[in-house]
N, C-alpha and C positions, 0 to 999 in steps of 0.2 A: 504494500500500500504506500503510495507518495506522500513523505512529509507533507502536512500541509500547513505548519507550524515552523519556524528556524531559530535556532538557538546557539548565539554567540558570545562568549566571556573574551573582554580582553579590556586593560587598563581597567580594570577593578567595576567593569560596566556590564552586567549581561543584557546586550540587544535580541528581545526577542521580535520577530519579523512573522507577519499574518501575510503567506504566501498560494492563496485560492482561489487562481485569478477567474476559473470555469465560472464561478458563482460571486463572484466580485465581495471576496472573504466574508462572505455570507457565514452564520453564526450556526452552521452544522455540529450536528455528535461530535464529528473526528476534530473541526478545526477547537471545538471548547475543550475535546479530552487532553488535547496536545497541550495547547494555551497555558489550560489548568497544570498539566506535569512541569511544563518547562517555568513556569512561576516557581512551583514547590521546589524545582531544580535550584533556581537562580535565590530563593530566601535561604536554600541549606547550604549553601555555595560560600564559606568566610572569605573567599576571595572579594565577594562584589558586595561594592556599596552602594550599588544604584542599578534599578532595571530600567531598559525603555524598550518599551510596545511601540510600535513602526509597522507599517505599513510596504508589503511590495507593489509594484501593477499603480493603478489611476483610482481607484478606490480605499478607503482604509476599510471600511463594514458597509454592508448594504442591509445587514440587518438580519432575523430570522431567515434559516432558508428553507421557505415557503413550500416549497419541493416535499421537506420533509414535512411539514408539518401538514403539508393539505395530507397525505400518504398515511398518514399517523397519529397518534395520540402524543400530544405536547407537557405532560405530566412530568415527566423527566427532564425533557428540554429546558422547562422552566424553572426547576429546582436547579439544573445546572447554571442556570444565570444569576439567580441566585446566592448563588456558589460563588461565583466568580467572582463577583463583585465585593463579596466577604473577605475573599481572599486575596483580593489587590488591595482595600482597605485596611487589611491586619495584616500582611506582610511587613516584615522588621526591616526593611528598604525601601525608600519612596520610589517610588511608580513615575516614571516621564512616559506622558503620550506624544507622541509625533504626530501630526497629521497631516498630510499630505495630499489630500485627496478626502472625499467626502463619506457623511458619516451619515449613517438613515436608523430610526427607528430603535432596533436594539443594541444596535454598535454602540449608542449615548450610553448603554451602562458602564464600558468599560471606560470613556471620557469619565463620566462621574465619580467614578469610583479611584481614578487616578488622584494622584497626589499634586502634580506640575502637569499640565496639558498648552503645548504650542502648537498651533495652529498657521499653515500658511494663509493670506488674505482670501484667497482663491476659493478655500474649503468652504460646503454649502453643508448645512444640517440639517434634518427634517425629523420630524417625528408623526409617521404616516399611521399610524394603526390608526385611527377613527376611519381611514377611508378603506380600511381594509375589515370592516365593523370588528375591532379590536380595541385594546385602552391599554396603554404603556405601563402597565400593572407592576411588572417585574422591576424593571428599571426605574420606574419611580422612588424607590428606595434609596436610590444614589442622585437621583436629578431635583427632587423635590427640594434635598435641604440646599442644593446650588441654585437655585433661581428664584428669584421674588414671586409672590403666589402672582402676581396679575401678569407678569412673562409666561410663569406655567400654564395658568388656564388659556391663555392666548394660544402660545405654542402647541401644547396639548387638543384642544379642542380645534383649532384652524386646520391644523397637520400643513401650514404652509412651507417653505426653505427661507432659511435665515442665514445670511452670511458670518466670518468668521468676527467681523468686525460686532455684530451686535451679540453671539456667540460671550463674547470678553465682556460685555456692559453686561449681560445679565446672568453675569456667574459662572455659565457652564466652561470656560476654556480661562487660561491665565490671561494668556495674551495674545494676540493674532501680530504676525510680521511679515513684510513684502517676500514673496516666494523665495525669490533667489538668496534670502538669509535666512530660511527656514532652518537648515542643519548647522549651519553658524553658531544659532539662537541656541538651536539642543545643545551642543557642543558645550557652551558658554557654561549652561544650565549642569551638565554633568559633572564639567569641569569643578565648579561650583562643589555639586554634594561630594564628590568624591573627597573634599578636603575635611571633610566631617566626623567625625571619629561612630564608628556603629553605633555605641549605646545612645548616643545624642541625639544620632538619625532616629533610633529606634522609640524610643520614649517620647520626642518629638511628636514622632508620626503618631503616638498610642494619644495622646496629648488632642492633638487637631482631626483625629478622627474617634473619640468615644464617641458621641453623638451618630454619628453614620451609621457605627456597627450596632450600638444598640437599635437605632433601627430597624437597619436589617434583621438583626437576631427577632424584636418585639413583632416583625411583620411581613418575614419572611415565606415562611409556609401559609400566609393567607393569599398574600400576591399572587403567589405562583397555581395555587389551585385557584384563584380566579383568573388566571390569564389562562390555564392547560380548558377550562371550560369554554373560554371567550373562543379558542382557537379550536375546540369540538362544536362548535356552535352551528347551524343548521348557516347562520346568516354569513360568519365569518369562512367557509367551506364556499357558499358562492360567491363570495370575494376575491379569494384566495384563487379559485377556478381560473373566474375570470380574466383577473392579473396575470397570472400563468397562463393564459390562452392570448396573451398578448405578448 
């Protein structure tokens, strides 16, 4: 089976890379199983004091892949996001997202749930589930406590595309910068934490993200068995069709 995850340590950094270009790193079983091991890799790893999530291809997440989920029951899938987001939250290494390319739907969990998130200008967001009769149930856990309630119900209920510039104003991203100093900006930003001694990092992170995780933990397993039903749902099936017949 083809990685569809890539995982690289060097200078005290492990870059993991979401490399699934068939399904524009669509948030499959294989690409979260990967995801999920090579985090647990990179937190047990004393060499690294920083991960970044990166992007290969023209897309960073396109989101659920819909393939599986029309096909299937979403009960697991959602538990696994979950998951993940728990797990980039309480990871003893702060988390840089790269982005490079655009972000849809369920990809915002792993934005939210990071610690540093750079963004090039270019990058468009969207949060599509109301048109797919869906409600971003899972990933509300990590996007809720980042955005002003009157962004969320906007962005949320519109399911419009918002660029990277308004992305920074309303919490979800650190900061957006002209394309061609996007990996500059990371660079900058590693450079940065790597001069930080582990426990600093660590207790730090435990510090700026209690609230998150107690989240997560308080409302966890409701999200996700209301999102695994939204996506068995008679309406969200001829959604899903549909979009896939396009």
């Amino acid at each position: 089976m083809t990685e569809l995850v890539h995982l690289d340590v060097a200078d005290q950094v492990a870059t993991i890379t979401l490399d699934s270009d068939h399904n524009r790193n669509a948030l499959s079983r294989q690409l979260v199983t990967e995801l999920t091991a090579h985090l647990a890799t990179a937190g047990d790893d004393d060499a690294v004091k920083a991960v970044l999530v990166r992007s290969a291809g023209t897309v960073f997440c396109s989101g659920a892949d819909l393939s599986e989920a029309a096909s299937g029951g979403m009960v697991e899938g959602a538990k696994a996001i979950v998951t993940l987001q728990r797990q980039i939250a309480t990871l003893d290494k702060p988390v840089v997202v790269e982005l490079g390319g655009p972000v849809r739907a369920g990809g915002l969990g792993i934005v939210g749930a990071a610690d540093i998130v750079i963004a090039a200008e270019s990058v468009t967001f969207q949060l599509t589930e109301v048109r797919l009769g869906l409600a971003a149930a899972v990933i509300s856990l990590s996007l809720l406590p980042r955005f002003t309630d009157r962004a969320a119900a906007d962005l949320f209920l519109t399911a419009r595309k918002f660029d990277a510039a308004e992305a920074a104003r309303v919490g979800l991203i650190t900061r957006a910068v002209p394309d061609a100093e996007l990996q500059g900006d990371v660079a900058l930003v590693l450079a940065d934490l790597v001069k930080g001694y582990p426990q600093g990092l660590r207790e730090s992170k435990k510090l700026l993200n209690h609230d998150l995780v107690a989240r997560i933990d308080a409302l966890g397993e409701q999200v996700a068995a209301q999102s695994a039903e939204l996506f068995g749902s008679d309406e969200a099936r001829e959604a899903m069709s549909a979009f896939l017949g396009r």
